[in-house]
N, C-alpha and C positions, 0 to 999 in steps of 0.2 A: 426317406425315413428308414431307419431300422428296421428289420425282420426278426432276424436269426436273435438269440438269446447270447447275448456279450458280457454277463456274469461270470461266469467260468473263468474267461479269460481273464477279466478282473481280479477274480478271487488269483487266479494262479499269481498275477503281477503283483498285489499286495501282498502275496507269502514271501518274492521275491526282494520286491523294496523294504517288509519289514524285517526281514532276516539278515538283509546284509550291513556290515559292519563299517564305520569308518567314513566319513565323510559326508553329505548330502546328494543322496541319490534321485532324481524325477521319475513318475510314472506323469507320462504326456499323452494327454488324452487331446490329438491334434486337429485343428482346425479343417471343417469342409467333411466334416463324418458327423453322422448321431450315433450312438451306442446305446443299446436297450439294454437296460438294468433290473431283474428283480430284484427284490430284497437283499440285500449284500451287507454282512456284516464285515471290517476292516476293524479287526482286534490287535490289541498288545498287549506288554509293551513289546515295543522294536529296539533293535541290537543297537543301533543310531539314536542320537538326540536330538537330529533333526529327519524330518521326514517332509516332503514334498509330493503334492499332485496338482500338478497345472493343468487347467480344463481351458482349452480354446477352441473347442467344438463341442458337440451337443450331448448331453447325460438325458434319457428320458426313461420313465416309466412306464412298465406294461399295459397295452392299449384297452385291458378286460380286468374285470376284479378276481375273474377266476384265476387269471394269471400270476397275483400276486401270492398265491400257494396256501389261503388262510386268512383267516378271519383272526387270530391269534396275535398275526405280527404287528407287531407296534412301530413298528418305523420302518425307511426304508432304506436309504444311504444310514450305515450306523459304526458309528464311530468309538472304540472302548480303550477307557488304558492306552492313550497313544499320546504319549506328551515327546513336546516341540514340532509337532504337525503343521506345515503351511499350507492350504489351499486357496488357490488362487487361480488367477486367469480373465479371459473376457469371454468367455464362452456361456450356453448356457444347461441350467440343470432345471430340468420340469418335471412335476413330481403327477401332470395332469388329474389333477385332487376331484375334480369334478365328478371319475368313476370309485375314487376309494380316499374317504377321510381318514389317515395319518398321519406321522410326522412324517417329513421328508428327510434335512439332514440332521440327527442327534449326536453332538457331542458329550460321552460319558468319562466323567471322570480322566479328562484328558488337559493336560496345563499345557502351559507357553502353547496357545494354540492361536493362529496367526488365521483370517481369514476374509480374502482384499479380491475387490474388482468382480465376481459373479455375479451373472442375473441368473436369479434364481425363482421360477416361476409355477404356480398351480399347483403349490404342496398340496397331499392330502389333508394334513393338518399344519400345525405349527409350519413355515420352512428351515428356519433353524434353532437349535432348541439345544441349549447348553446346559446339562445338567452334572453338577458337581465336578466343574472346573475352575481353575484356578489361573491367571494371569493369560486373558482370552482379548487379542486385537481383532475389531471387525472394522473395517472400513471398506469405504466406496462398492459396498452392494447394491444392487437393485431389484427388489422384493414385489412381485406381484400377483396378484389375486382379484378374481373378481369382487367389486363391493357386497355383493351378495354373500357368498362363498361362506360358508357356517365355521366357526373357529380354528382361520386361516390366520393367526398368529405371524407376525412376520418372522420379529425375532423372540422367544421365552428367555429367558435366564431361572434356572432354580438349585441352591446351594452351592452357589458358585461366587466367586469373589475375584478382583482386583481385575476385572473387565471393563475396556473403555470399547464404545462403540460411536463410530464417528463416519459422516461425511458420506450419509448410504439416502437413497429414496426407495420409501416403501408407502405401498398401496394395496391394503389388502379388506376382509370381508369381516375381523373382529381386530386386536390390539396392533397399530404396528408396533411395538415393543411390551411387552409385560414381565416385570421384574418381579418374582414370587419368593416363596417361603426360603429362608439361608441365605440369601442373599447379602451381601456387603463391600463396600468400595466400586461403585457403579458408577462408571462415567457415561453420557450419553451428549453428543454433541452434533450439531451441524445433520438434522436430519430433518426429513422433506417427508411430513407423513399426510396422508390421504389418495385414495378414502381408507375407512377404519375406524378403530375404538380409540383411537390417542395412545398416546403411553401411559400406560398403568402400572403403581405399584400392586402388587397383589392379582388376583384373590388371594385374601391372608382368612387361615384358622378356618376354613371347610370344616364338616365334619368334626367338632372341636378340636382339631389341632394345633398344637401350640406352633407357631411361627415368630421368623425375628425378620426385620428388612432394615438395614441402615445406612448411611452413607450413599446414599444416591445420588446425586448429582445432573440435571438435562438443561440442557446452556442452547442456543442459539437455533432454534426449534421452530418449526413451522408446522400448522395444523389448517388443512382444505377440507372442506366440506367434511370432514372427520364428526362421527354421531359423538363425542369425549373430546376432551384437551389432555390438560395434564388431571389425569383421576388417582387415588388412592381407593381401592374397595375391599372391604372387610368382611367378616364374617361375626386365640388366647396366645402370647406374646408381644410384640412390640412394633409395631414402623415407625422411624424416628431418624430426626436427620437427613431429611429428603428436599431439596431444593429444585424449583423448578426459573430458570432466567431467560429471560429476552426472548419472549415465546411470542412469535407474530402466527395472528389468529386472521382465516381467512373463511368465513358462513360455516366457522368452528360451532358443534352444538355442543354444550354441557363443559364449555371453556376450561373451568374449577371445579372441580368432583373431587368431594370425600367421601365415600358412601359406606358405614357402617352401619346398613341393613341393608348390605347387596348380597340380594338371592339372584342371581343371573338375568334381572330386570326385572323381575315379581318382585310389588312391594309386598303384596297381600303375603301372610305367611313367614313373613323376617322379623319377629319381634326383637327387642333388644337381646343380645347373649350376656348370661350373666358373667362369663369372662372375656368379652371384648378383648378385641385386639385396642392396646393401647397407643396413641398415634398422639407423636408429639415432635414438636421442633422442624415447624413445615414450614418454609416458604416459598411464595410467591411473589417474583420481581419481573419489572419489566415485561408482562403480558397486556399483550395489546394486539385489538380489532375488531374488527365485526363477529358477532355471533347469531346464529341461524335460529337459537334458543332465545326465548323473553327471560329465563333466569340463566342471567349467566354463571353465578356463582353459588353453589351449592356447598354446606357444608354440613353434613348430617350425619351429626355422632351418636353415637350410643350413651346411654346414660355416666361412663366410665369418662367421658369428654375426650377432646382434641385440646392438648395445650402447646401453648409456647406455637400460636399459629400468626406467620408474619406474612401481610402484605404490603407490596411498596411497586407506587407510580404501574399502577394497575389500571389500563384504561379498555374497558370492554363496552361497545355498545350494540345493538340490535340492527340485525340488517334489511331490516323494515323497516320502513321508512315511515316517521312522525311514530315508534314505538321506544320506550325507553328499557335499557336493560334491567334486570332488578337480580338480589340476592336475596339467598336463604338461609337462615342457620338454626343449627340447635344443637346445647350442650358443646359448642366451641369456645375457644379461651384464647386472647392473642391481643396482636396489635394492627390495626392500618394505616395506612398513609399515603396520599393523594392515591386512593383509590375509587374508583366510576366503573359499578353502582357501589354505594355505602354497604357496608355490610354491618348490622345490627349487633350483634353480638362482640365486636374488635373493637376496643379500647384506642385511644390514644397515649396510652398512656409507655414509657420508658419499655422495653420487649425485654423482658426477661432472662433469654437465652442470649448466648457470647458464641453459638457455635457460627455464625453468620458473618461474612465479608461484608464493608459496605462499600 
């Protein structure tokens, strides 16, 4: 393990890789070493429109909190203004979250940013947390945290748009993905989550803030022993157009969660907002398995309602045995079909919105 403080050298190598011009330069951070990292920020933009750092041995974080120089810093690996960045590799980067809650790695304001093959492990908080970027690949990560571990977010996304995230397993102590406020055009595909909070759009409109989330997308999904499934949670603006498909549920608790009156899991205290976030054009297809919860499906809106809400060959049931699974709703508007359990408030009748594949 690590000793000596290999920041410096970092900082000097990224002055190097981002200054120079002209074709795609590596900083190689090579296999059968650890390198100890405080706080490092990795600022642009760079002379180059492509920039690379392949990690094939080990990034860790300071073994003390006093080491990380402050109570102040918000992150730890942090990434600004750096568009066409690739990080990648099979190496790993541990953020050892257990002595200091942070983010780990923050992407700001950084496009065409490419980020394939790390385990990435023990953020202090979030491990990777994309904020206001734009045309962002993540694939084949592996994300870990204890199930314990207080809001170890695997991946965040927040005002950032036309990011696909695919083909990664994470297991961490709150969401393994959470898609928040500015968000738009979100692909999520082929991921292997628990344990954790499920993927969640939101928390939408804190603080009354207005927020918008659309076009999301999470296809071929898997949720273990995970406390959520696919959840939406609210607090003024919109989530709309959100699709969740082919979601195999495995002692998943809270499968279907809408929750516009999430206070961070105190009901007491969340009355209705009188400007709700408005949530419409949601579906649900193809969710099926056991759930660890007796309600599997929760739909709980604010006076303003949830419209244009579709479910189709939805089959959830209790993984208890001789227990049936049951649904909740209020102030929802929609349609079902072969869905198990019934959900009270969904129509059969013709679904109103055209934004959905069948």
């Amino acid at each position: 393990m690590a000793k000596a403080d290999d920041s410096p050298a970092f900082t000097r190598a990224w002055g190097a890789l981002c200054g120079a011009s002209g074709g795609t330069l590596t900083l190689a951070v090579p296999a059968g070493h650890t390198f100890l990292l405080k706080p490092v920020k990795f600022e642009g933009p760079c002379k180059s429109n492509s920039v690379h750092i392949q990690v094939e041995g080990s990034i860790a974080a300071p073994s003390t909190v006093a080491a990380w120089g402050g109570c102040g810093i918000l992150c730890w690996l942090c990434f600004s203004n750096v568009n066409g960045l690739v990080l990648d590799g099979s190496g790993q980067i541990d953020g050892r979250g257990s002595l200091w809650w942070n983010h780990a790695l923050l992407f700001k304001n950084s496009n065409n940013l490419k980020l394939s093959g790390l385990n990435v492990v023990n953020s202090p908080r979030s491990h990777v947390y994309l904020r206001d970027c734009k045309g962002v690949s993540v694939s084949g990560l592996k994300i870990t945290a204890p199930g314990n571990s207080p809001n170890t977010d695997g991946i965040d996304a927040s005002g950032s748009s036309q990011v696909n995230i695919v083909d990664s397993t994470i297991g961490t102590g709150d969401d393994c993905i959470a898609i928040k406020g500015g968000c738009s055009n979100i692909n999520i595909t082929g991921i292997i989550c628990g344990p954790g909070h499920g993927i969640s759009v939101g928390s939408l409109g804190e603080n009354g803030a207005t927020e918008q989330v659309e076009e999301v997308h999470v296809r071929n999904c898997s949720f273990t022993r995970t406390q959520n499934g696919a959840r939406i949670k609210t607090v003024p603006g919109h989530a709309r157009r959100i699709t969740f498909e082919q979601i195999t549920l495995n002692e998943a608790g809270n499968p279907i969660i809408i929750d516009q009156h999430y206070c961070d899991g105190k009901k007491e205290g969340c009355p209705d907002q009188p400007k709700a976030v408005a949530v419409s054009d949601v579906s649900f297809t193809g969710v099926r398995g056991p759930s660890s919860d007796g309600q599997a499906i929760t739909l709980d809106c604010a006076a303003i309602g949830c419209n244009n809400i579709r479910m189709v060959r939805v089959a959830i049931s209790s993984s208890v045995a001789g227990k049936r699974s049951t649904a909740f709703c209020r102030n929802a508007h929609g349609t079902s079909v072969s869905t198990e359990p019934a959900v009270p408030c969904l129509s059969g009748r013709a679904f109103a919105g055209k934004f959905l594949t069948q």
